[in-house]
Backbone bond lengths (Angstrom), bond angles and torsions (degrees), N, CA, C in turn:
res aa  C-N    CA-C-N  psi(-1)  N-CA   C-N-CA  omega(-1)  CA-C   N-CA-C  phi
1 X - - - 1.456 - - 1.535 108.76 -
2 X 1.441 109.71 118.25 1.495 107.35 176.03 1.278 126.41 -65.18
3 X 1.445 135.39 144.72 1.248 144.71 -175.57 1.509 104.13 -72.68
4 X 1.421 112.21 135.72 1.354 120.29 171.54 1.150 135.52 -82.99
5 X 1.591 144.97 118.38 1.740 129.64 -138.44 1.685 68.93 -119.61
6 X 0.971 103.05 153.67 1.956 135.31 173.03 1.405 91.42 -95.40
7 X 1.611 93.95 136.81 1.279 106.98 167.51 1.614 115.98 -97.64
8 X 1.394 99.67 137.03 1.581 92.06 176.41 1.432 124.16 -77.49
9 X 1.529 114.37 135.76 1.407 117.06 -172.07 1.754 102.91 -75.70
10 X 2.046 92.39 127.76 1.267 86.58 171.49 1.781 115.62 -101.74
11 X 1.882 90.97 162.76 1.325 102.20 -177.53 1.495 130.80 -42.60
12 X 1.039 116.51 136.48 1.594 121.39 171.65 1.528 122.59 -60.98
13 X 1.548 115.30 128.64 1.426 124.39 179.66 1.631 110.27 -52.93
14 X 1.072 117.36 144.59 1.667 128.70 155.46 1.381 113.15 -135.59
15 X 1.639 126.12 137.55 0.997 117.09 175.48 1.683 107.18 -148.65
16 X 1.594 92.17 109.45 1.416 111.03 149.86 1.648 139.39 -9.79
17 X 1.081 121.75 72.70 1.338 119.25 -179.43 1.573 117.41 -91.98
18 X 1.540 111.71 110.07 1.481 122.77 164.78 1.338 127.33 -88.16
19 X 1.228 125.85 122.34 1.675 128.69 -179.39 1.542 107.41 -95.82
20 X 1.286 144.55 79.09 1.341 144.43 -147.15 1.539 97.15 -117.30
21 X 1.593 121.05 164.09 1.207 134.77 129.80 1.167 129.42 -45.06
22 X 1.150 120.94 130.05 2.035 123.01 170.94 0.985 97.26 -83.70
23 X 1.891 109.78 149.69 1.475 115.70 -173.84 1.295 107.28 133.22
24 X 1.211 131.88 -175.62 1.482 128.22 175.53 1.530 113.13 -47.97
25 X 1.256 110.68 -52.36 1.598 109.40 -173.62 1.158 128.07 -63.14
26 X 1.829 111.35 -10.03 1.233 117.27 -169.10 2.029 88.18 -82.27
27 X 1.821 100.65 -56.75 1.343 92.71 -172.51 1.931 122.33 -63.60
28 X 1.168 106.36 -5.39 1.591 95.96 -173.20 1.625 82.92 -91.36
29 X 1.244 139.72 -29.00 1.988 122.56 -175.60 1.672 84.02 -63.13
30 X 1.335 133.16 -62.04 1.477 114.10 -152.31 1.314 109.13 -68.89
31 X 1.287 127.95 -27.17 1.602 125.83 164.88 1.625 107.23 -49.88
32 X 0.857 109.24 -71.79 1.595 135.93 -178.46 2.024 96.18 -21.31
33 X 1.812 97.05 -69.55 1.315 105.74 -177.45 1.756 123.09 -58.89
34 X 1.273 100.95 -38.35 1.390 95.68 173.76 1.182 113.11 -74.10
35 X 1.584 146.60 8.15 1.057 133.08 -168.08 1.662 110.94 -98.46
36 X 1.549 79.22 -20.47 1.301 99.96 -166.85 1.844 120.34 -72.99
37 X 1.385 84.74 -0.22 1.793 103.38 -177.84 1.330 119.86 102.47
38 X 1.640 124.26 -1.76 1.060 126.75 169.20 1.860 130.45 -88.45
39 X 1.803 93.23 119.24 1.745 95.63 -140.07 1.362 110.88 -66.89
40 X 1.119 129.10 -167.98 1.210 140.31 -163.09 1.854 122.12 -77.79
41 X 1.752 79.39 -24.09 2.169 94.59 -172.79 1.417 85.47 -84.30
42 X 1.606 133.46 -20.69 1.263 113.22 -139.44 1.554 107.31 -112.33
43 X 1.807 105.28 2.17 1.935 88.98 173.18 1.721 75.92 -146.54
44 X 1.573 93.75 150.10 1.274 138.02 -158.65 1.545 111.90 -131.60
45 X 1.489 124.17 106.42 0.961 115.84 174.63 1.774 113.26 -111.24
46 X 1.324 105.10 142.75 1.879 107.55 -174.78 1.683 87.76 -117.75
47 X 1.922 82.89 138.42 1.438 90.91 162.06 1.353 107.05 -147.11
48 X 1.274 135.79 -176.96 1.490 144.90 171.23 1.398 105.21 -107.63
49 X 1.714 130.72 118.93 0.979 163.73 158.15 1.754 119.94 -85.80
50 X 1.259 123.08 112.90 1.344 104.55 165.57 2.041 86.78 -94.18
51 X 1.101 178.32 -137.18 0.987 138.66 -76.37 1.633 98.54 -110.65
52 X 1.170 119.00 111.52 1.710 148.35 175.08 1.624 114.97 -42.51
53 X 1.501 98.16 -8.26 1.266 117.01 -172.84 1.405 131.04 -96.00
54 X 1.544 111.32 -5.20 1.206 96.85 -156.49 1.369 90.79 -117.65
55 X 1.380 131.12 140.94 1.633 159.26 -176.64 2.020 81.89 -52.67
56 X 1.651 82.09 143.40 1.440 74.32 158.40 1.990 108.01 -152.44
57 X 1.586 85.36 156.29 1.905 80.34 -155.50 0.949 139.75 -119.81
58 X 2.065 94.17 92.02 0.984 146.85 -178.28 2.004 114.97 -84.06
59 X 1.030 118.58 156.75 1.937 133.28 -157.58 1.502 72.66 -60.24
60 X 1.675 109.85 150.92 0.869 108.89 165.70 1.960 137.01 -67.90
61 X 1.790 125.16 162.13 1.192 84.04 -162.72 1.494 130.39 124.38
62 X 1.719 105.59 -79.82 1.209 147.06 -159.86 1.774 106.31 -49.19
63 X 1.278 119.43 124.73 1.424 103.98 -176.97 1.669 116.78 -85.35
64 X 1.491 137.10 151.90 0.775 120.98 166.16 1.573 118.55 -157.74
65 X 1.418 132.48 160.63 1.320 127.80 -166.95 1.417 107.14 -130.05
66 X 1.561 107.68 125.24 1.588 112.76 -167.96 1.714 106.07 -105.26
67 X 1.400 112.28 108.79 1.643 97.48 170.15 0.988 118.73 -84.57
68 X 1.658 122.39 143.26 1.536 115.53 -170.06 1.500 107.46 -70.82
69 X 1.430 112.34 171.77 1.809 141.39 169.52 1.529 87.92 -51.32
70 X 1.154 134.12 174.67 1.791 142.10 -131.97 1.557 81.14 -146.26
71 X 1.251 120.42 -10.09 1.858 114.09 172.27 1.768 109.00 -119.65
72 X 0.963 113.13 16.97 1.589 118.25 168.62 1.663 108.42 -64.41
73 X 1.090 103.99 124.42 1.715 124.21 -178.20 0.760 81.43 80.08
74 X 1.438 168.28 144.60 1.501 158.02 161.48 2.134 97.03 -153.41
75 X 1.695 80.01 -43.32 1.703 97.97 -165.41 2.102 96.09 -59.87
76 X 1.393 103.76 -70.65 1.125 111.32 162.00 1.407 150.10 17.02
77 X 1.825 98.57 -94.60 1.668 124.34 145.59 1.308 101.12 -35.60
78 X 1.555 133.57 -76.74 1.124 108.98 -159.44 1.601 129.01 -81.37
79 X 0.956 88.37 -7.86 1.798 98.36 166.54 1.721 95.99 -63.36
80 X 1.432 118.98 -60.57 1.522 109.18 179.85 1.346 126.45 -37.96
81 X 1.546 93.42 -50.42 1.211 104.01 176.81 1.603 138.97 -70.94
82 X 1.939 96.09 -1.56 1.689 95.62 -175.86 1.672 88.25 -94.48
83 X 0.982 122.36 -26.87 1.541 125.69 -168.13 1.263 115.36 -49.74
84 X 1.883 98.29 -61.99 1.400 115.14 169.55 1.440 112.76 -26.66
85 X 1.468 123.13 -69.43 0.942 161.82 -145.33 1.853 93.22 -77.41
86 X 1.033 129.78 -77.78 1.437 124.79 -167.59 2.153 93.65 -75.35
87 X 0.971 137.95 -17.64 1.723 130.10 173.40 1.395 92.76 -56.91
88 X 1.595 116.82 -57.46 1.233 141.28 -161.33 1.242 108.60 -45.15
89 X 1.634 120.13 -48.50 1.478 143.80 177.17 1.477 104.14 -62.50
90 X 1.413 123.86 -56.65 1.343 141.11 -159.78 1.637 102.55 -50.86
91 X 1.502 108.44 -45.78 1.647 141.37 -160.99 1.656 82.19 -73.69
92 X 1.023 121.65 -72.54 1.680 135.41 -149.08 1.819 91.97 -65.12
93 X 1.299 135.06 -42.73 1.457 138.18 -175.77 1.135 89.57 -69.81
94 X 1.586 129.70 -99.24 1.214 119.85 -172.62 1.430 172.67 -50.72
95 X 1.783 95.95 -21.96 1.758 124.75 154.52 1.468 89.08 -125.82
96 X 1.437 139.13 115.83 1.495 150.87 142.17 1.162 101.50 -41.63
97 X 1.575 105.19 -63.41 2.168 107.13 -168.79 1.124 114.44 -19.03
98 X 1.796 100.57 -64.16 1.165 121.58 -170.06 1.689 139.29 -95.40
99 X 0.860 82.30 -13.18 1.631 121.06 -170.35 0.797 107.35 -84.63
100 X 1.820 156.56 -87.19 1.324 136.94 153.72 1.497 133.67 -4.37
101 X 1.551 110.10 -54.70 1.628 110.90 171.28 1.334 102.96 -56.44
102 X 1.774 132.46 -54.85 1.015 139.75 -154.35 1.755 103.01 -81.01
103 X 1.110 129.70 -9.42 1.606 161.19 139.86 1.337 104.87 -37.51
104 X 1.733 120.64 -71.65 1.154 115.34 -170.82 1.564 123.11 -69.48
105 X 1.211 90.16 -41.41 1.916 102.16 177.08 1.367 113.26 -57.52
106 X 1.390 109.49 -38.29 1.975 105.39 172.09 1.393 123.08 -62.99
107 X 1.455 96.85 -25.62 1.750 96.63 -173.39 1.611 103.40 -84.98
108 X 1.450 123.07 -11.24 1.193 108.99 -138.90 1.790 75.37 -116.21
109 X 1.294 129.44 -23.36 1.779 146.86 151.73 1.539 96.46 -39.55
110 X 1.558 117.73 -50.12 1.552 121.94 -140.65 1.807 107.77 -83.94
111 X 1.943 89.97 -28.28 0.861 109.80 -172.06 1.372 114.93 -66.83
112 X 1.381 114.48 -79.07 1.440 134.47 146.70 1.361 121.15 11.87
113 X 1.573 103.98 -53.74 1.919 121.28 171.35 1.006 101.76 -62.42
114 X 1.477 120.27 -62.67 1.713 107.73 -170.88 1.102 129.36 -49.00
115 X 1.450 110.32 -71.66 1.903 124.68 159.36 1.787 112.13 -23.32
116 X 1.577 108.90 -57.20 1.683 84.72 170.92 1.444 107.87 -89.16
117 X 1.394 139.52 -6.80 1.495 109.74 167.73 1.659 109.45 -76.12
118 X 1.236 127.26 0.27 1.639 127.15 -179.31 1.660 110.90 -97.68
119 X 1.762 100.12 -9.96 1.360 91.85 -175.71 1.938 112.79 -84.79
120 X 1.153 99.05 157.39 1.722 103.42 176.33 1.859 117.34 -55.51
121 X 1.062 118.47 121.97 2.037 116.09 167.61 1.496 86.68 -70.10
122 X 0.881 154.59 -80.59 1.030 128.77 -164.54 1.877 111.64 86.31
123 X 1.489 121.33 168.59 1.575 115.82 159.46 1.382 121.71 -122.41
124 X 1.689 106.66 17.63 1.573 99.79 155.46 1.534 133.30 -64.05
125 X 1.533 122.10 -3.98 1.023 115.76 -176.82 1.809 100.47 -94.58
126 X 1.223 121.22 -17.60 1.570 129.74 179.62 2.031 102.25 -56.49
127 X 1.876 83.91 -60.88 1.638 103.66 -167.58 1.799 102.21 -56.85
128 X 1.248 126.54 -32.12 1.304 140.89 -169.96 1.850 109.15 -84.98
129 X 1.162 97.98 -26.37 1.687 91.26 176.19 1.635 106.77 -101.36
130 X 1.830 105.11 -17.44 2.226 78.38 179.70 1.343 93.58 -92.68
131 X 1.667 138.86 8.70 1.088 120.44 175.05 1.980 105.94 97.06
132 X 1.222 132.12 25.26 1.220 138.31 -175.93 1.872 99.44 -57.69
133 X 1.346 110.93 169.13 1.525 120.87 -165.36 1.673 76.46 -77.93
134 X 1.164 109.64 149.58 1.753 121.93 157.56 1.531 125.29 -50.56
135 X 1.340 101.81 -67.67 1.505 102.14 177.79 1.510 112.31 -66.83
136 X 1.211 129.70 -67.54 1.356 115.38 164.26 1.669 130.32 -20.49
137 X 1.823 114.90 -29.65 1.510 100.33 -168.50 1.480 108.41 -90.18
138 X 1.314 106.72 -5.97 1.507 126.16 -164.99 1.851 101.37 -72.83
139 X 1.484 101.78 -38.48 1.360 115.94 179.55 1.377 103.37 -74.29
140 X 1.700 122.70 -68.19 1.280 122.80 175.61 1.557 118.31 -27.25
141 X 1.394 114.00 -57.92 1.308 132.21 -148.25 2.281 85.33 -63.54
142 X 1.560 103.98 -61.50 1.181 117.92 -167.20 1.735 90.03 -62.80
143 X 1.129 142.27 -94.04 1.546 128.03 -175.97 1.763 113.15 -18.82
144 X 1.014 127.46 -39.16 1.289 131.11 168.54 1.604 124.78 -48.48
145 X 1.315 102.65 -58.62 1.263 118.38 174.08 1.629 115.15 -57.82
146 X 1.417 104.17 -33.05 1.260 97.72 179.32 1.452 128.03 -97.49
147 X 1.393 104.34 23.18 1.913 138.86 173.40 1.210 116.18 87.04
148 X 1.327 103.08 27.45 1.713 101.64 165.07 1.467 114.33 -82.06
149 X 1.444 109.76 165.86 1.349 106.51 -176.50 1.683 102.32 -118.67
150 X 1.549 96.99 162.25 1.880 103.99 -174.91 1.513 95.54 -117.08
151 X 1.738 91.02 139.85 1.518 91.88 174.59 1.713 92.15 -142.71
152 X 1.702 85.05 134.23 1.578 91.04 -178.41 1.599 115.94 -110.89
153 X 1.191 122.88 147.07 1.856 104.38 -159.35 1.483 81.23 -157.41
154 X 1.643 127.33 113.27 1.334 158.89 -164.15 1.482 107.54 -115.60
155 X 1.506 116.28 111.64 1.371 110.14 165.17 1.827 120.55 -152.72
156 X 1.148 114.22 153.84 1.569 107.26 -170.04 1.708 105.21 -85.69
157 X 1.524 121.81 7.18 0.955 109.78 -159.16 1.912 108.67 -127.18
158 X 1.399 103.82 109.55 1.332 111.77 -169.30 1.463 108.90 -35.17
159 X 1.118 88.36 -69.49 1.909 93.27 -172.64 1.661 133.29 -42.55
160 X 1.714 102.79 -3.82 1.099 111.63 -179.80 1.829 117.10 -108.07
161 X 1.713 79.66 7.50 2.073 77.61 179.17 1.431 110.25 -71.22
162 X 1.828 105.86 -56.72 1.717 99.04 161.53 1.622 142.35 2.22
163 X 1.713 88.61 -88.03 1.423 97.53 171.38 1.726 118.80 -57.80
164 X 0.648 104.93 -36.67 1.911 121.92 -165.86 1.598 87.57 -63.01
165 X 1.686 114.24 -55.22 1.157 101.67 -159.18 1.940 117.17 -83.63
166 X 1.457 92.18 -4.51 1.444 109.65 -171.61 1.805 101.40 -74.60
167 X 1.520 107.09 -48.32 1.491 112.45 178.89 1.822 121.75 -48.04
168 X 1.584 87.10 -41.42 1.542 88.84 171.03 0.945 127.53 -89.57
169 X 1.151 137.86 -12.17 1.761 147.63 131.44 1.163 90.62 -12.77
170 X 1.434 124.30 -77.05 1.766 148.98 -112.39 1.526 81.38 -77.78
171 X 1.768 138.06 -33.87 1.423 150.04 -146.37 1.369 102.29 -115.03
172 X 1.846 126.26 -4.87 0.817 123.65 173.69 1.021 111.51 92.69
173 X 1.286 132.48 13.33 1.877 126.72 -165.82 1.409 96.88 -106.56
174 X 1.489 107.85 156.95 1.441 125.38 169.29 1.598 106.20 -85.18
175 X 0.898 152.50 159.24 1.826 162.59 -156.63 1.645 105.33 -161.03
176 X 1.393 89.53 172.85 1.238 94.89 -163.41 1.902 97.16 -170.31
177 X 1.617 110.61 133.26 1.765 89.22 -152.00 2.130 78.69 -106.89
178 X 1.319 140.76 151.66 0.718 118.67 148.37 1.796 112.40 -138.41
179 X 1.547 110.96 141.51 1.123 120.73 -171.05 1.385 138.93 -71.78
180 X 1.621 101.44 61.74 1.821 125.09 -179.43 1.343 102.56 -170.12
181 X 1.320 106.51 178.12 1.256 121.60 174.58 1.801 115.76 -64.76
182 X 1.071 147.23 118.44 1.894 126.56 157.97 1.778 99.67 -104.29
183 X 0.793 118.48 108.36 1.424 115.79 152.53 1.229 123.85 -106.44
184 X 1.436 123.29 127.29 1.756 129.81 -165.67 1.607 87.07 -68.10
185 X 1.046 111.67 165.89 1.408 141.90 116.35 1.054 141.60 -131.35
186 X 1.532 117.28 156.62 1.653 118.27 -163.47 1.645 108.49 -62.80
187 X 1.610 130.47 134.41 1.781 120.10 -167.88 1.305 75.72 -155.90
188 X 1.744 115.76 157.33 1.198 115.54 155.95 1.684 118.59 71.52
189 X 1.325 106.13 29.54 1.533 106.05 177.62 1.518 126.29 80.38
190 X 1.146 108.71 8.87 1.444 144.42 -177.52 1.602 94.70 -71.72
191 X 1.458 112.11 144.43 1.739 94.46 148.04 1.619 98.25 -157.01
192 X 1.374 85.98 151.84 1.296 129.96 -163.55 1.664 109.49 -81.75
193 X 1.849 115.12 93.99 1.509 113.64 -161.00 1.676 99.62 -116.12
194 X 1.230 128.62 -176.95 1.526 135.90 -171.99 1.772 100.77 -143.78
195 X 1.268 105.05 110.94 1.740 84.06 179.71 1.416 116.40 -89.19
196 X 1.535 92.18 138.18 1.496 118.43 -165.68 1.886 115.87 103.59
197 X 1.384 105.15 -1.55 1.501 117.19 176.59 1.400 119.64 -104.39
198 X 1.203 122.37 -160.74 1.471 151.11 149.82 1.090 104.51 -66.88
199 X 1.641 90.28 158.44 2.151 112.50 -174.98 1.350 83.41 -81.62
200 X 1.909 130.69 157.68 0.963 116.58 126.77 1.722 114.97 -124.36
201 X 1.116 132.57 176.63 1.350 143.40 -131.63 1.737 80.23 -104.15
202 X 1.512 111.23 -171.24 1.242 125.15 173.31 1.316 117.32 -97.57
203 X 1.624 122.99 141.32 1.468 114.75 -176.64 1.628 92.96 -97.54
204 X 1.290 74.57 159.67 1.732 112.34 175.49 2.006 92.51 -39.55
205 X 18.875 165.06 -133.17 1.265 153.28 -178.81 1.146 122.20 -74.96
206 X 1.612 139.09 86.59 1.286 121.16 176.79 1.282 130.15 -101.59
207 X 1.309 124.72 -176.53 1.447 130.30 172.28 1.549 126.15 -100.28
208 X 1.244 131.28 110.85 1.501 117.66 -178.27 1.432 104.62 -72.44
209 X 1.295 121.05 121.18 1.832 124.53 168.60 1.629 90.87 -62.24
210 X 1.058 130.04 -88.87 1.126 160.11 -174.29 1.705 139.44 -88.96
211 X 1.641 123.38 111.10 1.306 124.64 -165.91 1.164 107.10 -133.18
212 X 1.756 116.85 92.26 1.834 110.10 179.51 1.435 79.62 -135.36
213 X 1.607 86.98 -166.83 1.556 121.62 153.99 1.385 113.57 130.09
214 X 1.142 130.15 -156.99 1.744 140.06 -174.26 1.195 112.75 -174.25
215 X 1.672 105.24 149.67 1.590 103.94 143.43 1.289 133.18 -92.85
């Protein structure tokens, strides 16, 4: 009967959350952080893009998640929505009976499109699917909106919260340390890019140790 070897328990995730300015300071903290040994799967930066397209220049590698401009498909919706809207008419001229009811329901279809194509994507639905602390995403989500950028930087190794968290200081961001893994993923029209790569498409309770920082 073979002898049984114990496995050693490995260390627990922490990951660094920076609320920074976009702009140089945002890209010299993520230089800064990766240098620092933290790999490429393991920090994630989200930003808001109105064109989804453009490279952005970050260490090579580097993961990152672009939410679109708050009028993307914009043209679209309302094309749906004029259609709705004149069938709706077509119905109401030619059968009244029926046509009016079938009148109201298009506009009220047409409507519906607009209101959510006018509403914000936003990155509460990102913070809401890896499971982010509650009160914290409420802040994130609102700093976001108002063009800050999120940078998430994951590591098993104490000694590296310091530095990690010192770099984003260094960019002016407020942080926030929390004790697990968060990794974004792209949800909600989001997509999920690598700088220096290809686009790729969207895939299918914690404890805060620590809550400081400044601008």
């Amino acid at each position: 009967m073979a002898e049984g070897r114990e496995v050693p328990e490995q260390a627990p995730w922490y990951t660094v959350v920076g609320v920074i300015d976009d702009g140089s300071q945002l890209n010299q903290a993520v230089t800064e952080v990766r240098e620092l040994g933290v790999d490429r799967d393991d920090l994630t930066v989200v930003l808001k893009r109105e064109d989804s397209s453009d490279p952005e220049p970050f260490p090579e590698g580097t993961r990152y998640i672009v939410v679109p401009g708050d009028k993307r498909g914009l043209e679209v919706v309302l094309g749906f929505a004029a259609s709705f809207i004149i069938i709706g008419t077509f119905f109401a001229i030619t059968t009244p009976a029926i046509g009016i009811p079938t009148l109201m329901v298009f506009v009220s279809l047409a409507g519906i499109l607009v209101a959510g194509s006018m509403s914000r994507v936003g990155v509460d639905p990102i913070l809401t699917e890896m499971g982010a602390p509650q009160e914290e995403a409420g802040t994130w989500n609102s700093e976001f909106e108002m063009g800050k950028v999120l940078v998430f930087a994951s590591t098993r190794e104490r000694r590296l919260l310091r530095p990690i968290r010192e770099a984003l200081q260094r960019g002016g961001a407020m942080y926030y340390i929390v004790d697990r893994r968060l990794e974004p993923r792209a949800v909600h029209q989001a997509l999920l890019r690598r700088a220096g790569g290809p686009t790729s498409g969207p895939p299918a309770g914690e404890t805060v140790l620590d809550r400081t920082g400044g601008v």
